[in-house]
VMD Tcl script that builds the backbone (N, CA, C; Angstrom):
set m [mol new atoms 165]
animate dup $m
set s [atomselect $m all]
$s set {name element resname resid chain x y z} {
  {N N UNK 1 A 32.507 -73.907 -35.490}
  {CA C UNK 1 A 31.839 -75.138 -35.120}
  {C C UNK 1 A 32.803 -76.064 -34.397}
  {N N UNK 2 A 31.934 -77.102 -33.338}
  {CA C UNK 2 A 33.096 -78.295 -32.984}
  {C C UNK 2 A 33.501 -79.158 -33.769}
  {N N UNK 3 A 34.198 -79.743 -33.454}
  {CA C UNK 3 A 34.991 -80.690 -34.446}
  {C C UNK 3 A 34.305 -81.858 -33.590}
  {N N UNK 4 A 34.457 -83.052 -34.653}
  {CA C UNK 4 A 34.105 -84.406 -34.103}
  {C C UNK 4 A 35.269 -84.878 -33.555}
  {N N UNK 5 A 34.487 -85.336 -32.071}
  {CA C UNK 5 A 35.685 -85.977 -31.243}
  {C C UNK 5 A 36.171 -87.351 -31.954}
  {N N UNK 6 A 37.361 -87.704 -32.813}
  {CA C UNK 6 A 38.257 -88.664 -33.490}
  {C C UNK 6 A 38.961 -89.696 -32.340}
  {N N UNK 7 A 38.879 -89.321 -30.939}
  {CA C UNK 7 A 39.873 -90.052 -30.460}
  {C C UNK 7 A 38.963 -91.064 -29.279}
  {N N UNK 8 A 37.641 -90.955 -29.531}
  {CA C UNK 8 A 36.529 -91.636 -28.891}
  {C C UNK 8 A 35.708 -92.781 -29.907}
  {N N UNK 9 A 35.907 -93.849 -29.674}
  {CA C UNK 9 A 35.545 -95.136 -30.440}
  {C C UNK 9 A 34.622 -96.387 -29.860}
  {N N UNK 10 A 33.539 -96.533 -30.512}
  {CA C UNK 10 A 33.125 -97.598 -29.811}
  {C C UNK 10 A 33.031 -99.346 -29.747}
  {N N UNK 11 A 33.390 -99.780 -28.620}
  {CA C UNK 11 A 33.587 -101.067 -28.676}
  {C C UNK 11 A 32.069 -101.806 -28.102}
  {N N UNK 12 A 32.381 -103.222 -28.291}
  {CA C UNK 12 A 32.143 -104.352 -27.680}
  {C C UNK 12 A 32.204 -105.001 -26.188}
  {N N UNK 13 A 31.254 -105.219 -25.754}
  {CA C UNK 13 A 32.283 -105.760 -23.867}
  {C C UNK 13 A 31.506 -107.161 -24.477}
  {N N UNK 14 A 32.382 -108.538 -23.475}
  {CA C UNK 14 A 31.422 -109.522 -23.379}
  {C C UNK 14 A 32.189 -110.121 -22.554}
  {N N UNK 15 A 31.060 -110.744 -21.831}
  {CA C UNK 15 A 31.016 -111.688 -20.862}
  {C C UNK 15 A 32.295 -112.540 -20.614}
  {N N UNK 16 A 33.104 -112.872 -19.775}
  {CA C UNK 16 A 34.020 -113.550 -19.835}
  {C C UNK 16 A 33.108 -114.773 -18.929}
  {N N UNK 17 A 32.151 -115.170 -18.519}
  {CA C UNK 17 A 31.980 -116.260 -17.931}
  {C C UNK 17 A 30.689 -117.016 -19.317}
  {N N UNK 18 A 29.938 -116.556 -19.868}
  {CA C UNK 18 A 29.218 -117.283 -20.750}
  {C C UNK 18 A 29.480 -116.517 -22.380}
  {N N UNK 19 A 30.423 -115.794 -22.706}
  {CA C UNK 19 A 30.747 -115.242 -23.826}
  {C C UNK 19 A 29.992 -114.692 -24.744}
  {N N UNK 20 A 28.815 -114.229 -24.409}
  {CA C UNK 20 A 28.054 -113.334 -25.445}
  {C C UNK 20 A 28.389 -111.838 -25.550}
  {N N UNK 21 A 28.232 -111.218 -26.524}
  {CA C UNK 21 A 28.617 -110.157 -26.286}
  {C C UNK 21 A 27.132 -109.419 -26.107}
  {N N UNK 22 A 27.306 -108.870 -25.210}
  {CA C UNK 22 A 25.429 -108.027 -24.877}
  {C C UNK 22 A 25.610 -106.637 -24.748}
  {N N UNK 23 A 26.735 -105.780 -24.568}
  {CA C UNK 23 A 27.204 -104.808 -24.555}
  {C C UNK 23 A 28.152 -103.703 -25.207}
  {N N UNK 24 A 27.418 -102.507 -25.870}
  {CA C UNK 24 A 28.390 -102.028 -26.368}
  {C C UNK 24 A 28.452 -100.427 -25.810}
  {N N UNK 25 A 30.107 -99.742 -25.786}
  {CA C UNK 25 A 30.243 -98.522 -24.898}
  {C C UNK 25 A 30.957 -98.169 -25.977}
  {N N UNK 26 A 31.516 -96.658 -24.931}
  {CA C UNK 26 A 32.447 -96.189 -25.965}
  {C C UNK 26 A 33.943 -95.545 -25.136}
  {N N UNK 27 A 34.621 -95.729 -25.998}
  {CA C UNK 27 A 35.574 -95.251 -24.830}
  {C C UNK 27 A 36.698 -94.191 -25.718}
  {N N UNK 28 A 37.536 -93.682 -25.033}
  {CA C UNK 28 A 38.487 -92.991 -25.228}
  {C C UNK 28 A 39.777 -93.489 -25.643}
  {N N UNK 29 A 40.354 -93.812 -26.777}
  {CA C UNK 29 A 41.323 -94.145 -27.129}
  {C C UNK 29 A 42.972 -93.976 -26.393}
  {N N UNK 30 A 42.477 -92.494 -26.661}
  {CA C UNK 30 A 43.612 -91.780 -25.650}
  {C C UNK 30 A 44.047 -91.747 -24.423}
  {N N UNK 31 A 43.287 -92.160 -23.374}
  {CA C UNK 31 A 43.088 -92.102 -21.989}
  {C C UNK 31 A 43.169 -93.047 -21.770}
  {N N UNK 32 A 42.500 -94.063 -22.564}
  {CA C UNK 32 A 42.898 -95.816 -22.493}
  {C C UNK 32 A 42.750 -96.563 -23.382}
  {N N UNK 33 A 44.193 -96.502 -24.060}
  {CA C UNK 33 A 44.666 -97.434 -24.567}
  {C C UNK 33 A 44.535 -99.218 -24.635}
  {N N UNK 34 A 44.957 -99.732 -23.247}
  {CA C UNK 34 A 44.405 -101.007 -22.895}
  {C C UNK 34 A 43.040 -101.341 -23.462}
  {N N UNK 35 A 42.824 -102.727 -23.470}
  {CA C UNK 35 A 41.233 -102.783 -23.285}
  {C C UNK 35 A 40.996 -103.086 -21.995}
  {N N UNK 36 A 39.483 -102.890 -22.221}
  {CA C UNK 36 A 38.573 -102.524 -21.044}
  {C C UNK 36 A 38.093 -103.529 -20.582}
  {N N UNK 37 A 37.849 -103.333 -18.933}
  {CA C UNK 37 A 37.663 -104.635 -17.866}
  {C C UNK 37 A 36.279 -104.380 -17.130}
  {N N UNK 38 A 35.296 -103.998 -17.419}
  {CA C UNK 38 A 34.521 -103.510 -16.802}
  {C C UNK 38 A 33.686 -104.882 -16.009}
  {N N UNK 39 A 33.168 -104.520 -14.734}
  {CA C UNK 39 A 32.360 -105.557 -14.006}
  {C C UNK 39 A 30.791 -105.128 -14.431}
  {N N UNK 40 A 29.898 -105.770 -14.691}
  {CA C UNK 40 A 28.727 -105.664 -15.165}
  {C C UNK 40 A 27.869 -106.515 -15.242}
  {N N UNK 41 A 25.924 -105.994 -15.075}
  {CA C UNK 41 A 25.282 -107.634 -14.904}
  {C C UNK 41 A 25.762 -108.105 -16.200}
  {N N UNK 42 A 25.116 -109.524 -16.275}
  {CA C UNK 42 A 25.042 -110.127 -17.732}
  {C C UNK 42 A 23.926 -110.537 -17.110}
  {N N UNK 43 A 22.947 -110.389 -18.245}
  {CA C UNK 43 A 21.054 -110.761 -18.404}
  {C C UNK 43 A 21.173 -112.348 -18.608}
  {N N UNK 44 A 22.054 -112.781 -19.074}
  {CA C UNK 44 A 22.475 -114.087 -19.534}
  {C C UNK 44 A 22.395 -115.053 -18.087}
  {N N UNK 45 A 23.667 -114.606 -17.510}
  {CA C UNK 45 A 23.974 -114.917 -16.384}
  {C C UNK 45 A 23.266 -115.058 -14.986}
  {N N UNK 46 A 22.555 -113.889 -15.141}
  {CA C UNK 46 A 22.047 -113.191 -14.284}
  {C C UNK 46 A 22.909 -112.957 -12.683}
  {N N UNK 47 A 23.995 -112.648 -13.393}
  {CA C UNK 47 A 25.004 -111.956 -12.068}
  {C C UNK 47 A 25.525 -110.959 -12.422}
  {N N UNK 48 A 26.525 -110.229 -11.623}
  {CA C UNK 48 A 27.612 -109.149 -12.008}
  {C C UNK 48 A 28.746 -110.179 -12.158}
  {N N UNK 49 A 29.210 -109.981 -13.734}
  {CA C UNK 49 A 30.400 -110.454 -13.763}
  {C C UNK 49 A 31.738 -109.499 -14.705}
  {N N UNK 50 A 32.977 -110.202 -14.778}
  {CA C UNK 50 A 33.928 -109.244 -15.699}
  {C C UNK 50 A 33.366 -109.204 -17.244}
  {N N UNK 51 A 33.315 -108.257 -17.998}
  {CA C UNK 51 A 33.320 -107.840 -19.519}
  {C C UNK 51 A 33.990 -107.604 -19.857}
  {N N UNK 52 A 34.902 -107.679 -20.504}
  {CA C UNK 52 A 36.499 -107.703 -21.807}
  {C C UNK 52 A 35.567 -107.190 -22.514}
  {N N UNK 53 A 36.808 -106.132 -23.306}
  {CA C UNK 53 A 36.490 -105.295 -24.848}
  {C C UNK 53 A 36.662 -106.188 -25.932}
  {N N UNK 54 A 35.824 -106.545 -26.837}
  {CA C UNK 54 A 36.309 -107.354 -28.106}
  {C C UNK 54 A 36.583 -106.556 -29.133}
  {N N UNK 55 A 36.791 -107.143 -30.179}
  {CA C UNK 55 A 37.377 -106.424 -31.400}
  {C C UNK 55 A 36.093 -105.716 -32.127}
}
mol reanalyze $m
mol bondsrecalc $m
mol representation Tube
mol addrep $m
């Protein structure tokens, strides 16, 4: 059988211009370390803006 992938975790993104968090992904620990910068709408906003990983 496979093993469960351990090194894939899921976070939080939110909004860096109105701070909600509306988004959650998952990412790879291993591959990236950093947190994550992703550009994305916000429904909030209603633009494409930056998303930071929260805790």
């Amino acid at each position: 059988m496979a093993k469960k992938n351990e090194n894939r975790v899921y976070v939080a993104l939110e909004c860096t211009e109105c701070k909600n968090v509306i988004r959650k992904t998952s990412k790879n620990k291993k591959n990236t370390p950093d947190k994550l910068e992703i550009n994305k709408y916000c429904n909030v906003c209603k633009k494409h803006t930056v998303h930071k990983e929260t805790k």
